[in-house]
Wavefront OBJ file of the C-alpha trace (Angstrom):
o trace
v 139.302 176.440 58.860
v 140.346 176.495 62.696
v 138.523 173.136 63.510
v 142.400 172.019 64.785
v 142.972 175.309 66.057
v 145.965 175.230 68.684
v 146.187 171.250 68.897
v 149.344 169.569 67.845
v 149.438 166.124 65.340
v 151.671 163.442 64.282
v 151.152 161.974 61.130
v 152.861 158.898 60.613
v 153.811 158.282 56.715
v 153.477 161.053 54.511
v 153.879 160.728 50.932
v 151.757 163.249 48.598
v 148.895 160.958 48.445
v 146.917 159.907 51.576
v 149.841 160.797 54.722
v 150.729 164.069 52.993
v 147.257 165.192 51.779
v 145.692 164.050 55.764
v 148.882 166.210 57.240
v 147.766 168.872 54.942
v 144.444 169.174 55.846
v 145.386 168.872 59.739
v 147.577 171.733 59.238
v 144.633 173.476 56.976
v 142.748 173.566 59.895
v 145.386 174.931 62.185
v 146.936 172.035 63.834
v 151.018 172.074 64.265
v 152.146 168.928 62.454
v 155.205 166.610 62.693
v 155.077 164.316 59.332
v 156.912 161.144 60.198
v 158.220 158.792 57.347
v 161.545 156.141 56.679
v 161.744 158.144 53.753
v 163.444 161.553 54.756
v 162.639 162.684 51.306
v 158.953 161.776 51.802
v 158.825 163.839 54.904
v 160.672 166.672 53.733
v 158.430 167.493 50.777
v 155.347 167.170 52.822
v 156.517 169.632 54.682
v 157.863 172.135 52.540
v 154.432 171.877 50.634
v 152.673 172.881 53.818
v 154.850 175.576 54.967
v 154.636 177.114 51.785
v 150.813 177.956 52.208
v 151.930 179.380 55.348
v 150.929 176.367 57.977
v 153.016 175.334 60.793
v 154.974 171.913 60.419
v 158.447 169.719 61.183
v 159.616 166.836 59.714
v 160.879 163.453 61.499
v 162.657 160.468 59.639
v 161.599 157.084 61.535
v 160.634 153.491 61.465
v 156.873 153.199 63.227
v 158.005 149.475 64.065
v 160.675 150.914 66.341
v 159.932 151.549 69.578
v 162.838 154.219 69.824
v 161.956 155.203 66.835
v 158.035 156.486 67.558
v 159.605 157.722 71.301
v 161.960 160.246 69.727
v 159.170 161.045 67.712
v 157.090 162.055 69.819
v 159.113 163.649 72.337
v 160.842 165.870 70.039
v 157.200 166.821 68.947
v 156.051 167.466 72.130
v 159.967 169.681 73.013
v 159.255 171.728 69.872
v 155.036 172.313 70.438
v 154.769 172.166 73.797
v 152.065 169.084 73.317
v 149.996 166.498 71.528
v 146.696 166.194 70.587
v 146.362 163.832 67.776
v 148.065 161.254 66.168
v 147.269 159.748 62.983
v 149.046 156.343 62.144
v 148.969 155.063 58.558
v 152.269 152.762 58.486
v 152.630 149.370 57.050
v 154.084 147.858 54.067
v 151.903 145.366 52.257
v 152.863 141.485 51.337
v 150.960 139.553 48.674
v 151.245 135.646 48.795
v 149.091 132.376 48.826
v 148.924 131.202 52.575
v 150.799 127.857 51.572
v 153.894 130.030 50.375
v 153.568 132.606 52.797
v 157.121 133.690 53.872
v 157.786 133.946 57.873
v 159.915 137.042 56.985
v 157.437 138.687 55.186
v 154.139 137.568 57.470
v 155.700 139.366 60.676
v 157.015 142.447 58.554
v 153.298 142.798 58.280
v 152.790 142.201 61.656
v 155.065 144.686 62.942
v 154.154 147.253 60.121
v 150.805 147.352 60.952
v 149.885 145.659 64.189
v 153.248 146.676 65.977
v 153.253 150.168 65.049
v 150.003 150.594 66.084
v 150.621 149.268 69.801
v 153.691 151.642 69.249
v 152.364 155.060 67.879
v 149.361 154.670 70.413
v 151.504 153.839 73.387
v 154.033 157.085 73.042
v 151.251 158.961 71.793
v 148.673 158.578 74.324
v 151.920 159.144 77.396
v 152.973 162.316 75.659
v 148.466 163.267 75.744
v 148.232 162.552 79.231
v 151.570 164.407 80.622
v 150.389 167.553 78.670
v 146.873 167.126 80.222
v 145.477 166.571 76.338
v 141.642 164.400 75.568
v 143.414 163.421 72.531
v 142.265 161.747 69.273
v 144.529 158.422 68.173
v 143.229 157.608 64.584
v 144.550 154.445 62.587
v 143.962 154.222 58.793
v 142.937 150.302 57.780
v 141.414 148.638 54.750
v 138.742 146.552 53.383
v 141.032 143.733 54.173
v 140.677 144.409 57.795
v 136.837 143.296 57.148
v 137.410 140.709 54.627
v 139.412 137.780 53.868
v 141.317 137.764 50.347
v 142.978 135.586 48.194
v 146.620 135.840 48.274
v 146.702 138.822 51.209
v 146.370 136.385 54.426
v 149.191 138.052 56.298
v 147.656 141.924 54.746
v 144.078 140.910 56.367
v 145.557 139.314 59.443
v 147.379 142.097 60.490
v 144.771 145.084 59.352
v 142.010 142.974 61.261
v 144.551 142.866 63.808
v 144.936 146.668 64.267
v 141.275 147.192 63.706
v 140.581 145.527 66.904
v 143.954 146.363 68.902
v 142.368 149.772 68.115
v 138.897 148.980 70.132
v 140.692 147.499 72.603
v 142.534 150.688 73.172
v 139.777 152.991 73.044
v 138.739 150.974 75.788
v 141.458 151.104 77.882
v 141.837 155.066 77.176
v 139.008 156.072 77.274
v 138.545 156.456 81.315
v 141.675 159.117 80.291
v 139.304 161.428 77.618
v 141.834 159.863 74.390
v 139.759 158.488 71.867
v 141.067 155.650 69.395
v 139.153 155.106 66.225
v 139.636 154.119 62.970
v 139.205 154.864 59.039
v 138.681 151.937 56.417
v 138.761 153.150 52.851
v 138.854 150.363 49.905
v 140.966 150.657 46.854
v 141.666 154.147 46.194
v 141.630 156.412 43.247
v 145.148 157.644 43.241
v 146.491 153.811 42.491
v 144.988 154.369 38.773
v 148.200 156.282 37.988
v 150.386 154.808 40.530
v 150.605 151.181 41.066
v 147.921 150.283 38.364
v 149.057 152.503 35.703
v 149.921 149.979 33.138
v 146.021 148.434 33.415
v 144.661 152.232 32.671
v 146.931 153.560 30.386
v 148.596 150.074 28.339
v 146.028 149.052 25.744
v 148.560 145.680 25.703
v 147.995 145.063 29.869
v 146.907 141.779 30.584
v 145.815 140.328 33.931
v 148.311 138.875 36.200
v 147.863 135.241 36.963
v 147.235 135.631 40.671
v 143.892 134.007 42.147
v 143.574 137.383 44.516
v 143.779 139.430 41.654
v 140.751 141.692 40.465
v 140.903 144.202 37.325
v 139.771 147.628 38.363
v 136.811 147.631 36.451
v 135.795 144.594 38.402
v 136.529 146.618 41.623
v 135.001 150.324 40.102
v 131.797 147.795 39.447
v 131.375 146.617 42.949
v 131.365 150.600 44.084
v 127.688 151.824 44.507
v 129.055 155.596 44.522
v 130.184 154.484 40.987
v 134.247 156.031 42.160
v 136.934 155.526 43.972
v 137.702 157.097 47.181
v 140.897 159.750 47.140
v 143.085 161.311 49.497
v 141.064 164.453 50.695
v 138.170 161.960 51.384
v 140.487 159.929 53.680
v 141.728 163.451 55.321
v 137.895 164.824 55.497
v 137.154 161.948 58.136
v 140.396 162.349 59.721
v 139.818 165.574 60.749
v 136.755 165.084 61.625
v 137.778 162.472 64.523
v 140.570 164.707 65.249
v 138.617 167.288 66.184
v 135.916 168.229 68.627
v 132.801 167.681 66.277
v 133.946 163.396 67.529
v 134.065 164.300 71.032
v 131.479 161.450 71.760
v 133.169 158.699 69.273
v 135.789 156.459 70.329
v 135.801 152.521 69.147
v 134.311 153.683 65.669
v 135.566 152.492 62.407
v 134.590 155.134 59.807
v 134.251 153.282 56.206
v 135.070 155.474 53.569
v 134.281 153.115 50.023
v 131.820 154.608 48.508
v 128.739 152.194 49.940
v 131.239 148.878 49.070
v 131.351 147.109 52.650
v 127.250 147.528 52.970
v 126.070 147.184 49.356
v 124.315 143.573 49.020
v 127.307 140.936 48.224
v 125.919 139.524 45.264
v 124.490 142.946 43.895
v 126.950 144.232 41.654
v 126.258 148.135 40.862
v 128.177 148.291 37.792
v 125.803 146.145 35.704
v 122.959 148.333 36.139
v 125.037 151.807 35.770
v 127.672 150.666 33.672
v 130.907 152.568 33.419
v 134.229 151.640 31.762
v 137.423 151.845 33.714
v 139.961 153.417 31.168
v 136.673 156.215 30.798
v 136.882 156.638 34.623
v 140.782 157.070 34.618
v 141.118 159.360 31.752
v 138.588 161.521 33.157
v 140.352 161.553 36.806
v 142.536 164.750 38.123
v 145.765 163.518 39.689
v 146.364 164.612 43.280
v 148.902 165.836 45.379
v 148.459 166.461 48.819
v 144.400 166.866 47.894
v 144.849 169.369 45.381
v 144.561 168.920 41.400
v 147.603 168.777 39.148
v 147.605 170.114 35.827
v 149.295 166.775 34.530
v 148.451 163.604 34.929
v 151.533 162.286 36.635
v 153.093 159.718 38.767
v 154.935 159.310 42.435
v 157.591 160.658 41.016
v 156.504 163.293 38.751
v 156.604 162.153 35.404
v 154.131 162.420 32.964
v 151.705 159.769 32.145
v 150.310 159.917 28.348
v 146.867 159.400 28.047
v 146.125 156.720 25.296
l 1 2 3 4 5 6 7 8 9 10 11 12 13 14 15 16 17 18 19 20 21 22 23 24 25 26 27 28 29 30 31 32 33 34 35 36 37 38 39 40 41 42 43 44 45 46 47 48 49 50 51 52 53 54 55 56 57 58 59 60 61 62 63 64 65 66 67 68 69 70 71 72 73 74 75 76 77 78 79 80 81 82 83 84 85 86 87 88 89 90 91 92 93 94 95 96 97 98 99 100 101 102 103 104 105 106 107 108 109 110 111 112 113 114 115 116 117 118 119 120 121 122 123 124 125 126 127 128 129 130 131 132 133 134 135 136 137 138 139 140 141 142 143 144 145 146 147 148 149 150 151 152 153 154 155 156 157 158 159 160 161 162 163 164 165 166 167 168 169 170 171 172 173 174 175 176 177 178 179 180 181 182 183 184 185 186 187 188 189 190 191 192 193 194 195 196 197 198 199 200 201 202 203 204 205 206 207 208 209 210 211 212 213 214 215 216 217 218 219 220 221 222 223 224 225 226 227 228 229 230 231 232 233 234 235 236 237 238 239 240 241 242 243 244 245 246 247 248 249 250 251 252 253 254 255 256 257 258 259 260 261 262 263 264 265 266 267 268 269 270 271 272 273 274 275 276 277 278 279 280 281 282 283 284 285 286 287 288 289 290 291 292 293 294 295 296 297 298 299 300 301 302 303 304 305 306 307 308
Protein backbone atom coordinates (compact mmCIF):
# COMPACT_ATOMS: atom_id res chain seq x y z
CA UNK A 1 0.00 0.00 0.00
CA UNK A 2 1.12 3.79 -0.43
CA UNK A 3 3.62 2.99 -3.33
CA UNK A 4 1.22 5.81 -5.39
CA UNK A 5 0.87 7.75 -2.41
CA UNK A 6 -0.25 11.45 -3.34
CA UNK A 7 0.33 11.05 -7.27
CA UNK A 8 -2.59 11.43 -9.56
CA UNK A 9 -3.41 8.75 -12.77
CA UNK A 10 -5.39 8.49 -15.82
CA UNK A 11 -6.36 5.29 -16.92
CA UNK A 12 -7.56 5.17 -20.27
CA UNK A 13 -10.29 2.22 -20.83
CA UNK A 14 -11.61 0.66 -17.93
CA UNK A 15 -13.76 -2.24 -18.10
CA UNK A 16 -13.62 -4.84 -15.02
CA UNK A 17 -10.93 -6.79 -16.57
CA UNK A 18 -7.46 -5.29 -17.34
CA UNK A 19 -8.42 -1.01 -17.35
CA UNK A 20 -10.60 -1.47 -14.27
CA UNK A 21 -8.51 -4.03 -12.30
CA UNK A 22 -4.93 -1.62 -13.30
CA UNK A 23 -7.19 1.60 -12.04
CA UNK A 24 -7.89 -0.45 -9.05
CA UNK A 25 -4.69 -1.28 -8.05
CA UNK A 26 -3.39 2.45 -8.81
CA UNK A 27 -5.96 3.61 -6.50
CA UNK A 28 -4.96 0.53 -3.98
CA UNK A 29 -1.87 2.09 -3.65
CA UNK A 30 -3.11 5.58 -3.08
CA UNK A 31 -3.07 7.25 -6.35
CA UNK A 32 -6.27 9.65 -7.28
CA UNK A 33 -7.64 8.12 -10.48
CA UNK A 34 -9.70 9.44 -13.45
CA UNK A 35 -10.97 6.12 -15.43
CA UNK A 36 -11.53 7.22 -18.99
CA UNK A 37 -13.73 5.03 -21.39
CA UNK A 38 -16.43 5.65 -24.69
CA UNK A 39 -18.45 3.61 -22.60
CA UNK A 40 -19.91 5.90 -19.75
CA UNK A 41 -21.22 2.76 -18.25
CA UNK A 42 -17.73 1.20 -18.31
CA UNK A 43 -16.34 4.13 -16.48
CA UNK A 44 -18.96 4.54 -14.08
CA UNK A 45 -18.76 1.06 -12.57
CA UNK A 46 -15.06 1.21 -12.31
CA UNK A 47 -15.47 3.80 -10.31
CA UNK A 48 -18.13 3.09 -8.05
CA UNK A 49 -16.21 -0.28 -7.39
CA UNK A 50 -13.24 1.73 -6.21
CA UNK A 51 -14.90 4.25 -4.17
CA UNK A 52 -16.64 1.71 -2.42
CA UNK A 53 -13.36 0.32 -0.75
CA UNK A 54 -12.89 3.79 0.17
CA UNK A 55 -10.18 5.01 -2.69
CA UNK A 56 -10.29 8.26 -4.36
CA UNK A 57 -11.56 8.32 -8.10
CA UNK A 58 -13.71 10.31 -11.08
CA UNK A 59 -14.98 9.14 -14.06
CA UNK A 60 -14.55 10.69 -17.75
CA UNK A 61 -16.52 9.47 -20.94
CA UNK A 62 -14.09 9.97 -24.10
CA UNK A 63 -12.73 8.81 -27.36
CA UNK A 64 -8.62 8.39 -26.89
CA UNK A 65 -8.52 9.02 -30.82
CA UNK A 66 -9.80 12.53 -30.19
CA UNK A 67 -7.59 15.02 -29.61
CA UNK A 68 -10.33 17.14 -27.70
CA UNK A 69 -11.32 14.33 -26.35
CA UNK A 70 -7.87 13.22 -24.25
CA UNK A 71 -7.43 17.40 -23.65
CA UNK A 72 -10.64 17.67 -21.64
CA UNK A 73 -9.49 14.71 -20.09
CA UNK A 74 -6.81 15.65 -18.77
CA UNK A 75 -7.45 19.07 -17.85
CA UNK A 76 -10.46 18.36 -15.94
CA UNK A 77 -8.14 15.79 -14.11
CA UNK A 78 -5.62 18.04 -13.42
CA UNK A 79 -8.80 21.12 -12.23
CA UNK A 80 -10.18 18.45 -9.88
CA UNK A 81 -6.45 16.94 -8.37
CA UNK A 82 -4.45 19.64 -8.67
CA UNK A 83 -1.93 17.35 -11.01
CA UNK A 84 -0.71 14.35 -12.93
CA UNK A 85 1.61 11.86 -12.40
CA UNK A 86 0.81 8.89 -14.44
CA UNK A 87 -1.03 7.92 -17.23
CA UNK A 88 -1.78 4.56 -18.31
CA UNK A 89 -3.15 4.13 -21.97
CA UNK A 90 -4.74 0.82 -22.96
CA UNK A 91 -7.17 2.00 -25.95
CA UNK A 92 -7.66 0.37 -29.24
CA UNK A 93 -10.19 -1.71 -30.85
CA UNK A 94 -8.90 -4.77 -32.65
CA UNK A 95 -9.55 -5.75 -36.58
CA UNK A 96 -9.03 -9.29 -37.85
CA UNK A 97 -8.56 -9.73 -41.71
CA UNK A 98 -6.20 -11.34 -44.40
CA UNK A 99 -3.92 -8.44 -45.74
CA UNK A 100 -5.46 -8.94 -49.35
CA UNK A 101 -9.03 -8.05 -47.88
CA UNK A 102 -7.92 -5.70 -45.46
CA UNK A 103 -10.51 -2.84 -45.29
CA UNK A 104 -9.02 0.94 -45.45
CA UNK A 105 -11.77 1.78 -42.88
CA UNK A 106 -10.91 -0.69 -40.60
CA UNK A 107 -6.77 -0.58 -41.07
CA UNK A 108 -6.70 3.23 -39.89
CA UNK A 109 -9.41 2.62 -37.07
CA UNK A 110 -6.50 0.60 -35.85
CA UNK A 111 -4.22 3.12 -36.53
CA UNK A 112 -5.86 5.77 -34.72
CA UNK A 113 -6.99 3.37 -31.84
CA UNK A 114 -3.77 2.43 -31.03
CA UNK A 115 -1.03 4.43 -32.67
CA UNK A 116 -3.08 7.80 -32.57
CA UNK A 117 -4.14 7.62 -29.12
CA UNK A 118 -0.95 6.96 -28.02
CA UNK A 119 0.69 10.20 -29.69
CA UNK A 120 -2.56 11.66 -28.06
CA UNK A 121 -2.72 10.43 -24.35
CA UNK A 122 1.18 11.03 -24.20
CA UNK A 123 1.07 14.48 -25.69
CA UNK A 124 -1.76 16.01 -23.10
CA UNK A 125 -0.39 13.89 -20.55
CA UNK A 126 3.16 14.70 -20.50
CA UNK A 127 1.95 19.02 -20.89
CA UNK A 128 -0.36 18.62 -17.94
CA UNK A 129 3.30 16.62 -15.99
CA UNK A 130 5.43 19.34 -16.85
CA UNK A 131 3.06 22.50 -15.91
CA UNK A 132 2.52 20.81 -12.45
CA UNK A 133 6.34 20.31 -12.16
CA UNK A 134 5.57 16.21 -12.13
CA UNK A 135 8.74 13.28 -13.30
CA UNK A 136 5.83 11.40 -14.47
CA UNK A 137 5.36 7.77 -15.62
CA UNK A 138 3.44 7.38 -19.30
CA UNK A 139 2.79 3.54 -19.56
CA UNK A 140 1.16 1.95 -22.81
CA UNK A 141 -0.29 -1.61 -22.64
CA UNK A 142 0.68 -3.66 -26.15
CA UNK A 143 0.65 -7.28 -27.22
CA UNK A 144 2.51 -10.14 -28.54
CA UNK A 145 1.47 -8.82 -31.86
CA UNK A 146 3.55 -5.80 -31.35
CA UNK A 147 6.61 -8.45 -31.50
CA UNK A 148 5.23 -10.76 -33.99
CA UNK A 149 3.64 -10.92 -37.24
CA UNK A 150 0.21 -12.97 -37.47
CA UNK A 151 -1.94 -14.35 -39.83
CA UNK A 152 -4.99 -12.44 -40.43
CA UNK A 153 -4.02 -9.38 -37.74
CA UNK A 154 -1.66 -7.23 -40.24
CA UNK A 155 -3.32 -3.95 -39.39
CA UNK A 156 -3.48 -5.36 -35.17
CA UNK A 157 0.53 -5.93 -35.44
CA UNK A 158 1.16 -2.86 -37.53
CA UNK A 159 -0.28 -0.58 -35.31
CA UNK A 160 0.82 -2.32 -31.74
CA UNK A 161 4.47 -2.44 -33.27
CA UNK A 162 3.69 0.97 -34.13
CA UNK A 163 2.99 2.22 -30.55
CA UNK A 164 5.67 0.01 -29.16
CA UNK A 165 8.20 2.10 -30.83
CA UNK A 166 6.28 5.62 -30.92
CA UNK A 167 6.64 4.75 -27.20
CA UNK A 168 10.73 4.61 -27.29
CA UNK A 169 10.76 7.34 -29.30
CA UNK A 170 8.99 9.30 -26.67
CA UNK A 171 10.85 8.22 -23.79
CA UNK A 172 13.48 9.69 -25.69
CA UNK A 173 12.28 12.84 -26.32
CA UNK A 174 10.94 13.12 -22.51
CA UNK A 175 13.20 11.97 -20.89
CA UNK A 176 15.63 15.25 -20.67
CA UNK A 177 12.04 16.39 -18.74
CA UNK A 178 12.25 13.34 -15.78
CA UNK A 179 8.70 11.58 -17.68
CA UNK A 180 9.35 8.17 -18.37
CA UNK A 181 7.43 6.22 -21.27
CA UNK A 182 7.47 2.48 -21.15
CA UNK A 183 5.53 -0.22 -22.01
CA UNK A 184 3.71 -3.65 -20.94
CA UNK A 185 3.26 -6.65 -23.49
CA UNK A 186 1.14 -9.43 -22.10
CA UNK A 187 -0.02 -12.38 -24.64
CA UNK A 188 -3.43 -13.87 -24.65
CA UNK A 189 -4.93 -13.48 -21.38
CA UNK A 190 -6.81 -15.61 -18.98
CA UNK A 191 -9.96 -13.65 -18.59
CA UNK A 192 -10.85 -14.29 -22.58
CA UNK A 193 -11.62 -18.10 -21.45
CA UNK A 194 -15.04 -16.84 -20.28
CA UNK A 195 -15.30 -13.85 -22.38
CA UNK A 196 -14.61 -13.92 -25.99
CA UNK A 197 -13.62 -17.71 -26.07
CA UNK A 198 -16.33 -19.02 -24.00
CA UNK A 199 -17.97 -21.21 -26.49
CA UNK A 200 -14.31 -23.18 -27.11
CA UNK A 201 -14.18 -23.83 -23.06
CA UNK A 202 -17.49 -24.41 -22.14
CA UNK A 203 -19.39 -25.93 -25.78
CA UNK A 204 -18.42 -29.59 -26.02
CA UNK A 205 -20.01 -28.96 -29.87
CA UNK A 206 -17.26 -25.80 -30.61
CA UNK A 207 -15.44 -26.31 -33.59
CA UNK A 208 -12.54 -24.25 -34.96
CA UNK A 209 -13.21 -21.34 -37.09
CA UNK A 210 -11.84 -21.54 -40.57
CA UNK A 211 -9.44 -18.63 -40.28
CA UNK A 212 -5.61 -19.32 -41.19
CA UNK A 213 -4.66 -16.87 -37.99
CA UNK A 214 -6.66 -18.85 -35.86
CA UNK A 215 -5.11 -20.97 -32.89
CA UNK A 216 -7.29 -23.13 -30.29
CA UNK A 217 -6.36 -22.21 -26.77
CA UNK A 218 -4.89 -25.31 -25.96
CA UNK A 219 -2.52 -24.68 -28.80
CA UNK A 220 -1.78 -21.23 -27.21
CA UNK A 221 -1.91 -22.63 -23.16
CA UNK A 222 0.85 -25.22 -24.84
CA UNK A 223 3.22 -22.65 -26.11
CA UNK A 224 3.17 -21.00 -22.31
CA UNK A 225 6.27 -22.25 -20.31
CA UNK A 226 4.51 -20.91 -16.96
CA UNK A 227 1.90 -23.55 -18.07
CA UNK A 228 -1.14 -20.26 -17.58
CA UNK A 229 -2.36 -17.48 -18.81
CA UNK A 230 -1.58 -14.09 -17.66
CA UNK A 231 -4.71 -12.08 -15.82
CA UNK A 232 -5.57 -8.72 -14.96
CA UNK A 233 -3.77 -8.16 -11.52
CA UNK A 234 -0.58 -9.44 -13.32
CA UNK A 235 -0.99 -6.69 -15.97
CA UNK A 236 -1.75 -4.07 -12.94
CA UNK A 237 1.33 -5.58 -10.74
CA UNK A 238 3.80 -4.20 -13.53
CA UNK A 239 1.84 -1.18 -13.99
CA UNK A 240 2.34 -0.03 -10.79
CA UNK A 241 5.44 -0.89 -10.62
CA UNK A 242 6.52 1.63 -13.58
CA UNK A 243 4.20 4.02 -12.10
CA UNK A 244 5.90 4.30 -9.20
CA UNK A 245 9.28 5.20 -7.82
CA UNK A 246 10.75 1.56 -7.48
CA UNK A 247 11.15 2.45 -11.99
CA UNK A 248 12.73 5.64 -11.36
CA UNK A 249 15.74 4.48 -13.58
CA UNK A 250 13.48 2.73 -16.48
CA UNK A 251 12.20 4.54 -19.33
CA UNK A 252 12.22 2.85 -23.08
CA UNK A 253 11.46 -0.64 -21.39
CA UNK A 254 8.91 -3.00 -22.62
CA UNK A 255 7.93 -5.24 -19.66
CA UNK A 256 6.64 -8.79 -21.15
CA UNK A 257 4.22 -10.25 -19.04
CA UNK A 258 3.42 -14.07 -20.92
CA UNK A 259 4.44 -16.32 -18.81
CA UNK A 260 8.16 -17.05 -20.54
CA UNK A 261 6.16 -17.12 -24.28
CA UNK A 262 8.23 -14.33 -26.25
CA UNK A 263 11.76 -16.02 -24.92
CA UNK A 264 10.91 -19.74 -24.75
CA UNK A 265 12.80 -21.52 -27.83
CA UNK A 266 10.31 -21.18 -31.03
CA UNK A 267 10.16 -24.63 -31.89
CA UNK A 268 10.08 -25.91 -28.15
CA UNK A 269 6.64 -26.37 -27.32
CA UNK A 270 6.17 -26.71 -23.32
CA UNK A 271 2.93 -28.34 -23.42
CA UNK A 272 4.18 -31.66 -24.82
CA UNK A 273 6.43 -32.33 -22.07
CA UNK A 274 3.93 -31.00 -19.15
CA UNK A 275 0.82 -31.68 -20.73
CA UNK A 276 -2.34 -29.96 -19.61
CA UNK A 277 -5.83 -29.88 -21.17
CA UNK A 278 -7.52 -26.60 -21.83
CA UNK A 279 -11.23 -27.23 -20.73
CA UNK A 280 -9.13 -28.69 -17.23
CA UNK A 281 -7.38 -25.26 -17.11
CA UNK A 282 -10.71 -23.25 -17.59
CA UNK A 283 -12.87 -25.13 -15.26
CA UNK A 284 -10.37 -24.81 -12.67
CA UNK A 285 -9.95 -20.83 -13.28
CA UNK A 286 -11.61 -18.07 -10.76
CA UNK A 287 -13.30 -15.35 -12.80
CA UNK A 288 -12.10 -11.80 -12.11
CA UNK A 289 -13.33 -8.55 -11.64
CA UNK A 290 -11.27 -5.73 -11.15
CA UNK A 291 -8.42 -8.46 -9.77
CA UNK A 292 -10.52 -9.94 -7.28
CA UNK A 293 -12.28 -13.55 -7.39
CA UNK A 294 -15.98 -13.98 -8.09
CA UNK A 295 -17.93 -16.57 -6.57
CA UNK A 296 -19.48 -17.42 -10.12
CA UNK A 297 -18.04 -18.05 -13.03
CA UNK A 298 -19.52 -15.30 -15.13
CA UNK A 299 -19.29 -13.16 -18.12
CA UNK A 300 -18.85 -9.19 -19.18
CA UNK A 301 -22.03 -8.85 -18.39
CA UNK A 302 -22.74 -10.85 -15.44
CA UNK A 303 -24.38 -13.85 -16.35
CA UNK A 304 -23.63 -17.11 -15.36
CA UNK A 305 -21.59 -19.47 -17.33
CA UNK A 306 -22.43 -23.36 -16.62
CA UNK A 307 -19.62 -25.42 -16.31
CA UNK A 308 -19.99 -28.59 -18.56
Amino acid sequence: MDRLKNKVAIVFGAGPNIGGTIAHFLAREGASVCVSDLNEAAAGQTVAFIRERGWEAMAQVGDARSDADVGRIVASTVERYGRLDIVVNMAGRVHWDDVLGMQHDDWNDSVASFATAGLLTTQHGARAMLACGARGSIIHLLSTAAHFGEADGASYCAAKAGLLNFARSAAMDLAHHGIRVNTVTPCSMEHQLWTTMRDEMFDPDWVQPERRGFYSRQEYLDQLPLRRFPRAADMAWATVFLASDESSCMTGADLPVDAGLRHKYPTWTPGKHDPRAINDYARATRVTRYGEEQELLTDLLGEPIERN
